[in-house]
N, C-alpha and C positions, 0 to 999 in steps of 0.2 A: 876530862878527855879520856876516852877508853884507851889502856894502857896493855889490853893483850892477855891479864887475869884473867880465867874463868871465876865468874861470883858463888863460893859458895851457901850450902842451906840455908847456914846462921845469916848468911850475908843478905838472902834476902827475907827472914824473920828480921833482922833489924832494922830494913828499910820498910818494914810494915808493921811497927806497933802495936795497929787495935786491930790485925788479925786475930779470928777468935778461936779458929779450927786450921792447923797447919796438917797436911799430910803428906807421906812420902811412900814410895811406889819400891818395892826392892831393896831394901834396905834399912838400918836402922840409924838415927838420930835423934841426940838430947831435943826435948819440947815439941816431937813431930810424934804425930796418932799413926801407926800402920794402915796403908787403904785399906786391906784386905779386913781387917779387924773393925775400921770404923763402918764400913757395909755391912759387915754380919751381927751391925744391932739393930739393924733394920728388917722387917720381916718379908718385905717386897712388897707389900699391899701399892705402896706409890708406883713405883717402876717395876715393868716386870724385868726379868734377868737382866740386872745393869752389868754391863759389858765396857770392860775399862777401853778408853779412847773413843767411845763415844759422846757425844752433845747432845742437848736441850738447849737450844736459842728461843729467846722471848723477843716477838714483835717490838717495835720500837714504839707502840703506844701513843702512834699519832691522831687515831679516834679514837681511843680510850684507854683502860688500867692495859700495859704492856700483857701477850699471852704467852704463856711458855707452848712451844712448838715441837709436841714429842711424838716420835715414832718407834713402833714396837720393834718395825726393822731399817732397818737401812738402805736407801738404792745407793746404785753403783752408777754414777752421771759423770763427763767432762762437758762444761760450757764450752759454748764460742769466745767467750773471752779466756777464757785457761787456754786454750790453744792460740789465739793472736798474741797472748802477753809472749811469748817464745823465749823464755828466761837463757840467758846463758852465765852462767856460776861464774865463767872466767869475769867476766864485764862488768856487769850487771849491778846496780844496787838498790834498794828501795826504800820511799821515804813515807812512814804513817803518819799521817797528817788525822786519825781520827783516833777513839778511845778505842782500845783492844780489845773491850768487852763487848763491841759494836760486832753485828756480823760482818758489815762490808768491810772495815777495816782489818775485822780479823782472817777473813780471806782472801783479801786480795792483797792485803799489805802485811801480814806476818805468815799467815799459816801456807799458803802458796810461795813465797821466794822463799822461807826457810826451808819446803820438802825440795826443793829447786838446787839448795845450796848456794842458793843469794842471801847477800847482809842486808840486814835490815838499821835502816837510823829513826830511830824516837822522837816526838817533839813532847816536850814539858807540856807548851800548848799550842793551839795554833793561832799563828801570828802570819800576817800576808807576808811581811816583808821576811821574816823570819825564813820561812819556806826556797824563798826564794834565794836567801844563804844557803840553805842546806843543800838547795841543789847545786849548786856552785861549788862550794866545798867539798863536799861527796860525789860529784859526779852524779847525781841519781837520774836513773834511767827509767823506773817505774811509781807512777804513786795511783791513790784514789782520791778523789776528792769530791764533793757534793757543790751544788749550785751556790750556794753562800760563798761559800770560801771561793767561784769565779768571782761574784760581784766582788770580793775588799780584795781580790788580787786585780783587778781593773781598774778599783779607784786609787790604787798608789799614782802616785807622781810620776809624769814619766819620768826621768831623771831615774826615779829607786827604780822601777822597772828596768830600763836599760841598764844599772849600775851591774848585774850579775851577769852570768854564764847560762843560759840556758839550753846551750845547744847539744847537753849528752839526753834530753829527755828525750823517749823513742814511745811510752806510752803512757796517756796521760787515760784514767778510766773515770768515768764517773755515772752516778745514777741516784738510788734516792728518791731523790724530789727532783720536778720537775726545772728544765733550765729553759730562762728567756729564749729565743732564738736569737736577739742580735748579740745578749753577752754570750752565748755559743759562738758567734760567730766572730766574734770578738777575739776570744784564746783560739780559734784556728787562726785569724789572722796574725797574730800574735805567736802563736809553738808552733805554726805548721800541722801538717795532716796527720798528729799525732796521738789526736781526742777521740778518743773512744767511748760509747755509750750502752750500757745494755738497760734491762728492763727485768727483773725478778723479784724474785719475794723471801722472806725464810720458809714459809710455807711451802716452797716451789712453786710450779708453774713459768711458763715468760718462757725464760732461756731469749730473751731479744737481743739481737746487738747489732751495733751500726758502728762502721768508719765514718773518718773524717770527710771522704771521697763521696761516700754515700749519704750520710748526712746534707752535704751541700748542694745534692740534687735533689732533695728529700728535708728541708728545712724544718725542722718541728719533729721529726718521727725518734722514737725510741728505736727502731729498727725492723729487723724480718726475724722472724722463728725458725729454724732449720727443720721445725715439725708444726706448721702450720694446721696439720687435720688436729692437733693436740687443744687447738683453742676454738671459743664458741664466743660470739658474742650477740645476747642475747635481751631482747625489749622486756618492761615490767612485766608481760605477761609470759614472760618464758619461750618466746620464739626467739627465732635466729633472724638479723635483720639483715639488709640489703648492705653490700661494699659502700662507704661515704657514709654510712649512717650510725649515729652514733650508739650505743649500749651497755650495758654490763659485763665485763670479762669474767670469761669462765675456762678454768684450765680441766684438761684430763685426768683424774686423778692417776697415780701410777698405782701397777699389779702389786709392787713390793715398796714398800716406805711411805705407805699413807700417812698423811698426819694429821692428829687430834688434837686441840688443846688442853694441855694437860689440866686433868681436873676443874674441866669447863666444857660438858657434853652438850650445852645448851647452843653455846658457840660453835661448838662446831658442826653440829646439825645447821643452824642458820647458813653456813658457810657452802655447805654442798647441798644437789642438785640430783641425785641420784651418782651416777661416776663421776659427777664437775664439781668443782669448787670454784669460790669465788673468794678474791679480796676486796671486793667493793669499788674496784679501779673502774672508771668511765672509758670509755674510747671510741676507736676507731679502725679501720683497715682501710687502706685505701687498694685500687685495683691489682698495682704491684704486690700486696702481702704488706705493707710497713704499715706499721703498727702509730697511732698518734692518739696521745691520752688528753684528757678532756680535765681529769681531774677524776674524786674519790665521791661514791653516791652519797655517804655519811656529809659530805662538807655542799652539797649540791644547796644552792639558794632558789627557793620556792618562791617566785613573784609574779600574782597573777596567775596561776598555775603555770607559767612558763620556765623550763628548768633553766637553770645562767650557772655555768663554770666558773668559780671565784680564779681559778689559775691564768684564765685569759685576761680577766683584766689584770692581775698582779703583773701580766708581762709587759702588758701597754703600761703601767705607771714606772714600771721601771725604766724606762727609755729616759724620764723625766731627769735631769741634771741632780735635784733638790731630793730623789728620792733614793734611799741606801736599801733600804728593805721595805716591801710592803703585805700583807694579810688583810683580804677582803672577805667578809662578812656577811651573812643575812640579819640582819637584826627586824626587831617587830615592828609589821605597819598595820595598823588596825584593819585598812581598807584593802591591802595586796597580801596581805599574810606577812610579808618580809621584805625587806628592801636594800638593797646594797647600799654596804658602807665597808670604804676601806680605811684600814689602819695603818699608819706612815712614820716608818722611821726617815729621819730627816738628815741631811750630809752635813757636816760641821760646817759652820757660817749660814744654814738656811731657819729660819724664824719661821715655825708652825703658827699662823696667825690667817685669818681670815680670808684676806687679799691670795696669798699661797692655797689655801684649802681650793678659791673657786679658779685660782689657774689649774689648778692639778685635774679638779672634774672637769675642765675645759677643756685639758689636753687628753684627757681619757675619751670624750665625746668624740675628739675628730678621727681617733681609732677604733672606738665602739660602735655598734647601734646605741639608740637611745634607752632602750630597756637595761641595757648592761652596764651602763652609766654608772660610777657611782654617784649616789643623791647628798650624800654626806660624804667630810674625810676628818678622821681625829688623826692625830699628829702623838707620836710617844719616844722616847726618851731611846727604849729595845725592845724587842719582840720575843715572847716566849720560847726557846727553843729546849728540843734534847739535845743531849752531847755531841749526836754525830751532824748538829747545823740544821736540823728540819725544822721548820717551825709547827709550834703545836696552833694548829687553827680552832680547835675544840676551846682551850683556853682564853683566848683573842673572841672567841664570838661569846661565852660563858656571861662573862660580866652585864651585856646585852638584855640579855633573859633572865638575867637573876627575878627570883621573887613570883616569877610567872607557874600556873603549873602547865601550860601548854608551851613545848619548846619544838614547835614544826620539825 
């Protein structure tokens, strides 16, 4: 229990062992490199003029090796969500619930209430119930959290659920990966209109964000853009399509703070369009401006030449009682190129067995069309994820295709 110490240098050299390079800013300290001295044995070839308090965030590496995300400069941006969280230092607390090294966590949950002068509380790891202590104990006002960590905070028991306090929460954020619409709808009925959602990237781009208010009349959408002429979305042949229809996002690049990834010019040519880039995100606009994603081109299952959104059905299995997480898949059909199959983590007490596999595609049927089906379901113990709860679908469909050299 924090007792009110500030933790000295040594203090956290020792709570970090296999550090291998410690440095200090201002100052001098037994076993710590000077910054100023450990950058001047570099010649800059990597970075040009590194300027301290700067970043390089790396993608989270959900379709492939993570990329480091650098810019020669800087822009000067506040989201929609920095100005709705509306911090107040007197009140205030906030609780990360994600790795620090993550970008969302680390902006929303440390780097934003600490410039705010809000505390922040730590989780060792994240645990549903756990969370829901801390808010109760701390009074926390603020956190982020990603769709996963909705689903195990819905399946606690009611009993743990009600056991806590949760009525100092004022904003809940979250994004990421995409969320179900009914467990969204689920924690508004449950926290009240206090779920918030936007839609961005480390690249940039997005800036989307939606209330709980507006979500509710708007079921499914990541949100609206405050600068709508900034996005394009656009069909395989590079045109702009019609409102309702589905395409490729593409953002504006900005005049100052373009970003490359670092030492990977191949990618990042792939990624722009002349001034647009892309992240490969699918979507949508509907007449209003709200924005409703479909899912990512890289994870799109080819069957029949007809494209199918794996995220759509992941939402219809998830309504299933029996189903805790699930990852659908194109895997090989000699005859259709690919054909969906999902992968099912299963709720304790349910037996992945036969008789289960053909309820689960029966109940996916009476919410699909038939092409969107899954044709098969395998059943697994956990699901590949990264630290901040996404699941890696690239890994989940790998095994599939092993041994093949054609991998559609």
């Amino acid at each position: 229990m924090y007792d009110g110490t500030l933790p000295t240098a040594a203090d956290a050299v020792a709570r970090a062992p296999r550090a291998r390079l410690k440095l200090i800013v201002d100052g001098a300290v037994d076993g710590f490199v000077d910054y100023e001295e450990a950058i001047a044995q570099f010649d800059g070839s990597d970075i040009d003029n590194p300027i301290r308090g700067t970043q390089m965030l790396y993608t989270s590496g959900t379709t492939g090796r993570p990329k480091g995300v650098y810019r020669r400069e800087q822009p000067i941006a506040r989201s929609a969500s920095q100005v709705a969280a509306a911090w107040d230092m007197q009140n205030d607390m906030c609780l990360c619930t994600g790795p620090g090294y993550h970008a969302a966590p680390l902006a929303f949950n440390i780097a934003a209430p600490l410039n705010a002068g809000v505390g922040v509380v730590f989780m060792d790891k994240w645990d549903a119930e756990e969370t829901l202590r801390l808010i109760d104990r701390h009074g926390v006002t603020h956190t982020h959290m990603v769709a996963t960590m909705f689903h195990r905070l819905l399946q606690l028991p009611e009993e743990v659920r009600t056991k806590y306090d949760l009525s100092s929460m004022r904003f809940l954020i979250h994004g990421a990966a995409p969320t179900p619409v009914h467990v969204k709808r689920a924690m508004i009925d449950w926290l009240g209109p206090v779920v918030y959602e936007y839609y961005a990237a480390t690249e940039g781009g997005g800036n989307y964000f939606v209330t709980s208010e507006e979500w509710l009349k708007k079921p499914g959408t990541v949100g609206r853009s405050p600068t709508p002429e900034l996005t394009r979305i656009l069909d395989d042949d590079g045109n702009d399509v019609a409102r309702g229809q589905s395409g490729t996002l593409y953002f504006k690049a900005p005049d100052v703070g373009r970003f490359e990834y670092f030492k990977a010019p191949e990618k990042t040519s792939q990624s722009y369009r002349g001034d647009w880039f892309t992240l490969g995100d699918m979507g949508y606009l509907d007449d209003d401006g709200y924005l409703f994603l479909n899912g990512r081109n890289a994870e799109t299952i080819i069957s029949g030449g007809v494209n199918i959104y794996p995220q759509e059905i992941d939402s219809a299995l998830l309504q299933h009682p029996a189903v805790v997480d699930v990852c659908t898949v194109g895997v090989p059909n000699e005859e259709w190129g690919e054909e969906v199959k999902s992968v099912v983590q299963l709720a304790p007490g349910s037996t992945g067995d036969a008789k289960l596999a053909a309820e689960l595609i029966a109940f996916a049927k009476s919410r699909l069309p038939g092409f969107k089906t899954p044709r098969t379901i395998d059943f697994v113990t956990d699901l590949p994820r990264l630290p901040s709860g996404k699941i890696q679908r690239r890994l989940v469909r790998a095994p599939y295709w092993a041994g093949r050299a054609k991998q559609i």
